[in-house]
C-alpha positions as CSV (number, residue, x, y, z in Angstrom):
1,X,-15.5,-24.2,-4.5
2,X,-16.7,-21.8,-8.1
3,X,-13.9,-19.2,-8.0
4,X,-15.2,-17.4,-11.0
5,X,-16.9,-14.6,-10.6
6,X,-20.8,-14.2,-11.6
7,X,-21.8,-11.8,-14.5
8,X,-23.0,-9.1,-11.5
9,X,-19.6,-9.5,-9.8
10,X,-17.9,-8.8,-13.0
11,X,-20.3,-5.9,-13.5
12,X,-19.8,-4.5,-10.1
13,X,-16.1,-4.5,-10.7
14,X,-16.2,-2.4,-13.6
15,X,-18.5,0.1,-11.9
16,X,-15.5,0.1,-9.3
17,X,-12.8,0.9,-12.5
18,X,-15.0,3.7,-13.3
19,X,-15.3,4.8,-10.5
20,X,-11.6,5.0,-9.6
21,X,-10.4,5.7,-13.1
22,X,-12.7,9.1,-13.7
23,X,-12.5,10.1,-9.7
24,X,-9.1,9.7,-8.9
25,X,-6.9,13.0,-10.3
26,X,-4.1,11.2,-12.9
27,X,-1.4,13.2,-11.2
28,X,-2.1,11.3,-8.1
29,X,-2.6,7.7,-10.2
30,X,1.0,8.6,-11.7
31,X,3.1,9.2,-8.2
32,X,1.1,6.3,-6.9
33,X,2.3,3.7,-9.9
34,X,5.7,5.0,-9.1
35,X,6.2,5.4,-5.8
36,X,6.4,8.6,-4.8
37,X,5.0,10.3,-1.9
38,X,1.3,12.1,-1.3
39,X,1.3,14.4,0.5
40,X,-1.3,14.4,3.7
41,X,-4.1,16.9,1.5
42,X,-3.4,14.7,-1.7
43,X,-4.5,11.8,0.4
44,X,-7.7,12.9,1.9
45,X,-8.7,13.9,-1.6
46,X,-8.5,10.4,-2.9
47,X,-10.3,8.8,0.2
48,X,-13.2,10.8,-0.4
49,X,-13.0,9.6,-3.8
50,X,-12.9,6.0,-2.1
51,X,-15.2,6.1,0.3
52,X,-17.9,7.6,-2.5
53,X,-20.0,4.1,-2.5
54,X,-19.2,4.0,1.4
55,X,-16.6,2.1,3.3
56,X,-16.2,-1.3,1.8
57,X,-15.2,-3.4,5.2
58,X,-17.7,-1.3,7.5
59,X,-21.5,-2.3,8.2
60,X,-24.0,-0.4,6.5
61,X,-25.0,1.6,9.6
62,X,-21.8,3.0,10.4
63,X,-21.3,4.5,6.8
64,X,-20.6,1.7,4.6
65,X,-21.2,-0.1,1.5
66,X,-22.4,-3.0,2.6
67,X,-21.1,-5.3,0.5
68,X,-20.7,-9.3,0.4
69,X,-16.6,-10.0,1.2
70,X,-16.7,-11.1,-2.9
71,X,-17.1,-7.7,-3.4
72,X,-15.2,-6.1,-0.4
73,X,-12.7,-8.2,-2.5
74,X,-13.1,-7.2,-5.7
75,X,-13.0,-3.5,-4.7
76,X,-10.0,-4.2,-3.3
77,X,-8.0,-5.8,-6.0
78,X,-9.2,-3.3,-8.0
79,X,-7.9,0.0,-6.1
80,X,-4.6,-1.1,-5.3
81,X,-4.0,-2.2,-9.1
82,X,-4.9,0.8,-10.7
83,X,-2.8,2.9,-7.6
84,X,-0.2,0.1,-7.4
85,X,0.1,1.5,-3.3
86,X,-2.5,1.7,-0.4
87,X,-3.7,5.1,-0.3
88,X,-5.4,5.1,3.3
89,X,-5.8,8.5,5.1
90,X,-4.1,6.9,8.4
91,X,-5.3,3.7,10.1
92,X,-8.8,4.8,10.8
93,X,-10.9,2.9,8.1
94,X,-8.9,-0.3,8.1
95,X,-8.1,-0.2,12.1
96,X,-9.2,1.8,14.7
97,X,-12.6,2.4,13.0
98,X,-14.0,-1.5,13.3
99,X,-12.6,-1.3,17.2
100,X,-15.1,1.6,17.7
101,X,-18.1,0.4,15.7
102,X,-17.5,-3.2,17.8
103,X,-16.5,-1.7,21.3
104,X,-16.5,1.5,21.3
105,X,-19.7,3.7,22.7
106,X,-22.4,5.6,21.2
107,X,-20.6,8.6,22.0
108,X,-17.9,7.7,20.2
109,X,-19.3,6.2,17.2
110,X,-21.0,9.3,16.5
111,X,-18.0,11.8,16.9
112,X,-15.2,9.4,15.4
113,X,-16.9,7.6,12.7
114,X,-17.8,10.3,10.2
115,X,-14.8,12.0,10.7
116,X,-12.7,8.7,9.7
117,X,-15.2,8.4,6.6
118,X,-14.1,11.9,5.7
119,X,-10.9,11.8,6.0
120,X,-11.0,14.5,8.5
121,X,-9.1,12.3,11.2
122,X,-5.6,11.3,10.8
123,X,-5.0,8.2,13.3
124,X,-1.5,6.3,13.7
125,X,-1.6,3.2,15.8
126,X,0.4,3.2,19.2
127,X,1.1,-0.2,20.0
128,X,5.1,-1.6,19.5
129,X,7.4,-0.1,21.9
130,X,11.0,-0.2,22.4
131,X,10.8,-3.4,24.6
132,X,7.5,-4.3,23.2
133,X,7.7,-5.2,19.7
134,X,6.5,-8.8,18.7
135,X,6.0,-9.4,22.1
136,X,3.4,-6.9,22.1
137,X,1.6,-7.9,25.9
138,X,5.4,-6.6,27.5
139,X,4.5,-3.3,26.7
140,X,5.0,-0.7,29.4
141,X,3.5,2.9,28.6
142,X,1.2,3.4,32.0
143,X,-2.0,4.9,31.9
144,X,-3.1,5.9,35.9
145,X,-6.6,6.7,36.8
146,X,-6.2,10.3,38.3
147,X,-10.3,11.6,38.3
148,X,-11.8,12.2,34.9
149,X,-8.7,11.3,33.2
150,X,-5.9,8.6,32.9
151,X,-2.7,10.1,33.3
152,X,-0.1,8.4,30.2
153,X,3.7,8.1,30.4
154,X,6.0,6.3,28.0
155,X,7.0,5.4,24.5
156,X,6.2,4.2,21.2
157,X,8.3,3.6,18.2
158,X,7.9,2.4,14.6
159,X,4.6,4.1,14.3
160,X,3.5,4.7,11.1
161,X,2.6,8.1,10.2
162,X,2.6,10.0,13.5
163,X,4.1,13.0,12.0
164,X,0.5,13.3,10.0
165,X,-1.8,11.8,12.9
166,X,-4.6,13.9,14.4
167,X,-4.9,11.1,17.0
168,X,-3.3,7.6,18.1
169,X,-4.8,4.6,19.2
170,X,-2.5,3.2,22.4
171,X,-2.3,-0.1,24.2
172,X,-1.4,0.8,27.9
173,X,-1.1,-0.3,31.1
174,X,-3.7,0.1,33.3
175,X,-3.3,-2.9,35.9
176,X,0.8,-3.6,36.8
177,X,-0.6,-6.5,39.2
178,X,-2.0,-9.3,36.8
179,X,-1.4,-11.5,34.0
180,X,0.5,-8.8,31.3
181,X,-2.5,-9.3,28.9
182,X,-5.0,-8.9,31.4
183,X,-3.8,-5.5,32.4
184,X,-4.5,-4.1,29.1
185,X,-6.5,-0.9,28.1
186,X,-7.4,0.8,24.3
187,X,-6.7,4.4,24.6
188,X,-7.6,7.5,21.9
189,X,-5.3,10.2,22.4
190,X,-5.6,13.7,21.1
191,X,-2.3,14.0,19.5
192,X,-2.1,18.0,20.3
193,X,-2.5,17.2,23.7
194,X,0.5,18.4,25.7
195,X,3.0,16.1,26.6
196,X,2.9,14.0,23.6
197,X,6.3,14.5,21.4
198,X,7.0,12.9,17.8
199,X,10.2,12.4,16.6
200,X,10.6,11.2,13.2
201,X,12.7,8.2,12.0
202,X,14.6,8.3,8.6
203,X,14.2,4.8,6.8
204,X,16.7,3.0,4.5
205,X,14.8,4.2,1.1
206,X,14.9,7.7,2.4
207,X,11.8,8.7,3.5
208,X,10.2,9.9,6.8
209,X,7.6,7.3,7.8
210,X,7.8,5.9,11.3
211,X,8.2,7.8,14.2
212,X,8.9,7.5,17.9
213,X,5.8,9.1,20.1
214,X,6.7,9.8,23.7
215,X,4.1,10.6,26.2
216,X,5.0,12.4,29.2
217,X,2.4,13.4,31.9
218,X,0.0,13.4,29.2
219,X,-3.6,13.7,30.4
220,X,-6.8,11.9,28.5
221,X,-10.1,12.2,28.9
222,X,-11.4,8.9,30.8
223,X,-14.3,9.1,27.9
224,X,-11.9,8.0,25.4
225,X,-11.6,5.0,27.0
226,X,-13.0,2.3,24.1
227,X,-15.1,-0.7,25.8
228,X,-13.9,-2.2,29.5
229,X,-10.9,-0.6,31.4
230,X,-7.9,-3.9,31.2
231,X,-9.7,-5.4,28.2
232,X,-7.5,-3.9,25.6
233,X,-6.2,-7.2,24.7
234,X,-9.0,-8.6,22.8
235,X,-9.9,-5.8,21.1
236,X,-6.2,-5.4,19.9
237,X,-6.4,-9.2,18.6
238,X,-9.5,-8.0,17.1
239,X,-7.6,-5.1,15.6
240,X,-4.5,-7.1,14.5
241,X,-6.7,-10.0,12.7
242,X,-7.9,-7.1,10.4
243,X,-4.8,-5.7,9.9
244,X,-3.2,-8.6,8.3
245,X,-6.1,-9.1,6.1
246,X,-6.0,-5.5,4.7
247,X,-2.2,-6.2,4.5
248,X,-2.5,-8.8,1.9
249,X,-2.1,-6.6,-1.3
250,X,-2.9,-8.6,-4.5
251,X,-3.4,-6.1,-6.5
252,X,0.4,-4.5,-5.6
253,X,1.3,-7.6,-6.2
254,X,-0.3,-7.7,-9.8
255,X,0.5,-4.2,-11.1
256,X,4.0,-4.5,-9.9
257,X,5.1,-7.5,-12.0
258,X,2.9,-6.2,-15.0
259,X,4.7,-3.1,-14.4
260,X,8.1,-4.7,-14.6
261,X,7.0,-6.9,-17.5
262,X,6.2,-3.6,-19.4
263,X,9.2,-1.8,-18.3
264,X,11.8,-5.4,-19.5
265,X,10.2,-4.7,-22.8
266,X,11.4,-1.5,-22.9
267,X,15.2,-2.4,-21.7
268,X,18.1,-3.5,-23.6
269,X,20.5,-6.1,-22.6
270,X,23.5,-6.4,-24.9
271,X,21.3,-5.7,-27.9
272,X,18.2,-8.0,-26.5
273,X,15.0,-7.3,-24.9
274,X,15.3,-8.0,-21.2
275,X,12.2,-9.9,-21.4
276,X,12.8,-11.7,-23.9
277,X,15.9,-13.1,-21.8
278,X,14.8,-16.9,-20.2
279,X,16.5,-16.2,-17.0
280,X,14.2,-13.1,-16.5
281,X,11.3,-14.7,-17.8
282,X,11.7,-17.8,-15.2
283,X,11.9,-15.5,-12.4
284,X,8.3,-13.4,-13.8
285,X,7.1,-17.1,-14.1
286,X,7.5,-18.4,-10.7
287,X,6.1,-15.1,-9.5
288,X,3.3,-15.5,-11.4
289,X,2.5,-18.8,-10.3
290,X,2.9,-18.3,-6.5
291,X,0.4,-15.1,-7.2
292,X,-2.2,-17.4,-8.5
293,X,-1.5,-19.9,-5.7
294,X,-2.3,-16.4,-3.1
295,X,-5.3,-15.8,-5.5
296,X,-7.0,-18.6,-4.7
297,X,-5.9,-19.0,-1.2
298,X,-7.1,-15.7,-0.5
299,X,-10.9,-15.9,-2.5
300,X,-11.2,-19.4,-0.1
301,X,-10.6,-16.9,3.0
302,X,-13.1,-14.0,1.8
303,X,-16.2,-16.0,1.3
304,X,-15.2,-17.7,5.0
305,X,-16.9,-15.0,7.2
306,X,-16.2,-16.8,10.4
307,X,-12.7,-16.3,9.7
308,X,-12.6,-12.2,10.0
309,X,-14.9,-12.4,13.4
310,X,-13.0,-11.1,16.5
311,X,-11.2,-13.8,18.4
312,X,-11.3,-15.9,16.0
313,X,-8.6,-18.9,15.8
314,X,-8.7,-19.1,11.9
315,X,-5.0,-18.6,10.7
316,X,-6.1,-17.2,7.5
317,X,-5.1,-13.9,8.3
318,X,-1.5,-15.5,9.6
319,X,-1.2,-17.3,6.3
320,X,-1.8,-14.4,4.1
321,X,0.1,-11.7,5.7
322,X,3.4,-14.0,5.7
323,X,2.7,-15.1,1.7
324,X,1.8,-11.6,0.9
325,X,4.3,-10.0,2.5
326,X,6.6,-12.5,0.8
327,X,5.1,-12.3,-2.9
328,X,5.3,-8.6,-2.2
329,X,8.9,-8.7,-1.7
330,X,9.6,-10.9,-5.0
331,X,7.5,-8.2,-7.0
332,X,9.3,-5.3,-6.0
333,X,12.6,-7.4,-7.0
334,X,11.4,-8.2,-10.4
335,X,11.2,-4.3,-10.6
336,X,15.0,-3.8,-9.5
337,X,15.6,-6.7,-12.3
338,X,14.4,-4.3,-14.3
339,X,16.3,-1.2,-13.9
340,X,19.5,-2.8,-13.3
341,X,22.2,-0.4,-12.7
342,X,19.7,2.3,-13.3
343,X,18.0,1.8,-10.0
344,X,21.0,3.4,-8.1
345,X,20.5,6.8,-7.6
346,X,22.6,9.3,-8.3
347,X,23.3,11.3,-5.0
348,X,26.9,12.8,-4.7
349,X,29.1,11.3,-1.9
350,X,28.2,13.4,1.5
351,X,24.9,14.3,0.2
352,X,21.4,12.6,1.1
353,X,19.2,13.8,-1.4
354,X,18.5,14.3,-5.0
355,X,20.1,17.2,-7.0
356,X,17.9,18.6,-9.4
357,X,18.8,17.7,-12.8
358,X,18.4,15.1,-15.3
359,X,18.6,10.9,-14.0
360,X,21.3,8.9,-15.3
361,X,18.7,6.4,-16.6
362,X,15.0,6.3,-17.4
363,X,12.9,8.6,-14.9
364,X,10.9,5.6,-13.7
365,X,14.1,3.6,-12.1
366,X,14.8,6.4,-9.7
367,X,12.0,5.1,-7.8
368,X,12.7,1.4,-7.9
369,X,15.4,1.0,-5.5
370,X,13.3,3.3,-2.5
371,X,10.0,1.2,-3.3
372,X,12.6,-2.1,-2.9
373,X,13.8,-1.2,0.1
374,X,10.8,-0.3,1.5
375,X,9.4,-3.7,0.7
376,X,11.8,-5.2,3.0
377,X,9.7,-4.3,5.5
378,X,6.7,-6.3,4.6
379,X,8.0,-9.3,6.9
380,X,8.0,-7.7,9.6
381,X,5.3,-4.9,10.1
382,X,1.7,-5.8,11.1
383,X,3.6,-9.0,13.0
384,X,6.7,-10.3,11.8
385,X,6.6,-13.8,9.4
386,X,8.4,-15.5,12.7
387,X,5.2,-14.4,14.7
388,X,2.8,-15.8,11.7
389,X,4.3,-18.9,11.5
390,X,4.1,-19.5,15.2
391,X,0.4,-18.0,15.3
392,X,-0.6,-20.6,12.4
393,X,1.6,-23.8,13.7
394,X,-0.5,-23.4,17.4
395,X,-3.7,-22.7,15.5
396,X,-3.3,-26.0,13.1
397,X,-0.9,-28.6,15.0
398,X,-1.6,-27.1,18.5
399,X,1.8,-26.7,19.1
């Protein structure tokens, strides 16, 4: 296959720089490149910005762009190097959105879908469970038909960004009796409807992310039911299939090893330039290389359509999500390579946050060490490498 891009491919992503570079506030660019927090308004401002030229994954008929995957691509490369982190306004472009545009009713396309477009609608996504993480079918929040509504009890942990949410998107139980993914619904839930309680979950780099999301005696509409009642399965593989595509960040990738090659030229190690150093240089070279291998590995995937279709039993998703996720993880390293000592932060023993005042280092390695640890989890949200590697060795030696 040609994997260079044609003179209107190489136009179109420049109309995307400009877009991003003249839309997107610079105060927001800067906390973005590194890594500090948005805050929930912050966000929605720049996924207006985003969603300017309409949604790049969606159809043209629900709101977006319309574009080729080459371009869907492109865009993509593009927005997460200039903002070095997704900025997504909750899961409802990349996730729940595509379930309701495929499954969902008219009804529901026509309240939800404009409101995910802009950014009105904060969803988190309600599917891992304390007994119910990578074996995702074992779940056991209940959902009972009681009249015009299903009647939800249990719990969800891990999920991202509840705390913000508006609503959640929840696998349940509807049917105790049959095979565990056969019994299966795809719930939206009002997240202000009573009974629903988040408690937030500190993570190692400090921050308040994930959350655990109980449900007790919560009631929901039987209209927010998306597709057929016990068919929640496949649209979840559906779901997850996406989700490990949008997961594959190249561009993060990218602007994080150019960001620690600019920031090695800038540090001294006994009276040389850490870049200039072989042993650092080796490790920004066999980065490098296993980026270009992704590169390529992810272009083949893009211009295969067939391989982004729901149910489909093309691992390229699998194969991306555990080499991203991986390449990821080596990127962020590079970065703590670069701070060195710098990147611990100075918090006095017995306190566990920042004091004002000035760092002990540069300004830029305070971040390094939270963006590093966060990282860590890269392997193991969105399906854990262990359930990739399984999902692409049945899928290609049908074991």
């Amino acid at each position: 296959m040609d994997l260079a891009f044609t003179e209107e491919e190489r136009r179109f992503r420049e109309e995307v720089r400009e877009l991003f570079r003249n839309n997107i506030p610079l105060e927001t660019q800067r906390k973005l490149r590194e890594g500090q927090r948005l805050s929930k308004d912050e966000i929605a401002v720049g996924t207006r910005v985003l969603h300017k030229m309409g949604v790049p994954s969606w159809p043209k008929e629900y709101g977006g762009a319309g574009w080729s995957p080459i371009q869907q691509y492109i865009y993509e490369e593009e927005r997460q190097a200039l903002l070095a982190t997704p900025m997504a306004f909750g899961y409802g472009v990349d996730l729940v959105g595509p379930v309701i545009y495929t499954f969902g009713n008219e009804a529901q396309k026509l309240h939800f879908l404009p409101r995910i477009i802009n950014a009105e609608d904060w969803w988190c996504q309600g599917f891992s469970e304390p007994g119910a993480g990578s074996d995702l079918a074992s779940l056991k929040t209940r959902a009972v038909r009681d009249g015009d509504h299903y009647v939800v009890n249990g719990q969800k942990i891990w999920t991202t960004w509840a705390h913000h949410a508006d609503w959640i998107f929840c696998l349940v139980r509807t049917n105790p009796d049959v095979k565990k993914q056969d019994g299966i619904s795809f719930l939206l839930i009002d997240m202000k409807t009573p009974g629903v309680v988040v408690r937030p979950i500190k993570l190692i780099d400090g921050s308040y992310e994930v959350n655990e999301v109980f449900f007790s005696d919560v009631r929901v509409p039987v209209e927010n039911l998306v597709g057929e009642e016990n068919r929640g399965w496949t649209y979840a593989k559906f779901l997850l299939g996406n989700e490990r595509f949008a997961d594959a960040g190249l561009g993060i990738m990218k602007e994080r090893v150019q960001r620690a090659k600019t920031l090695a030229s800038q540090c001294l190690v006994r009276g040389e330039r850490l870049i200039d150093q072989p042993a650092f240089r080796q490790k920004v070279a066999a980065v490098e290389v296993e980026m270009k291998a992704f590169e390529i590995t992810q272009l083949r995937a893009v211009t295969n359509s067939s391989a982004q279709q729901a149910g489909s039993q093309d691992p390229a998703g699998s194969i991306l999500k555990l080499r991203g996720s991986e390449i990821e993880q080596a990127a962020a390293l590079l970065l703590m390579h670069a701070a060195g000592p710098y990147a611990l932060p100075d918090i006095p023993e017995g306190q566990s946050e920042h004091l004002d005042g000035p760092a002990i280092g540069p300004e830029w390695a305070e971040t390094t060490a939270p963006t590093y640890f966060y990282s860590r989890a890269a392997t193991i949200y969105s399906g854990s490498s262990e359930i990739q590697k399984n999902i692409i060795a049945k899928a290609i030696l049908g074991l």
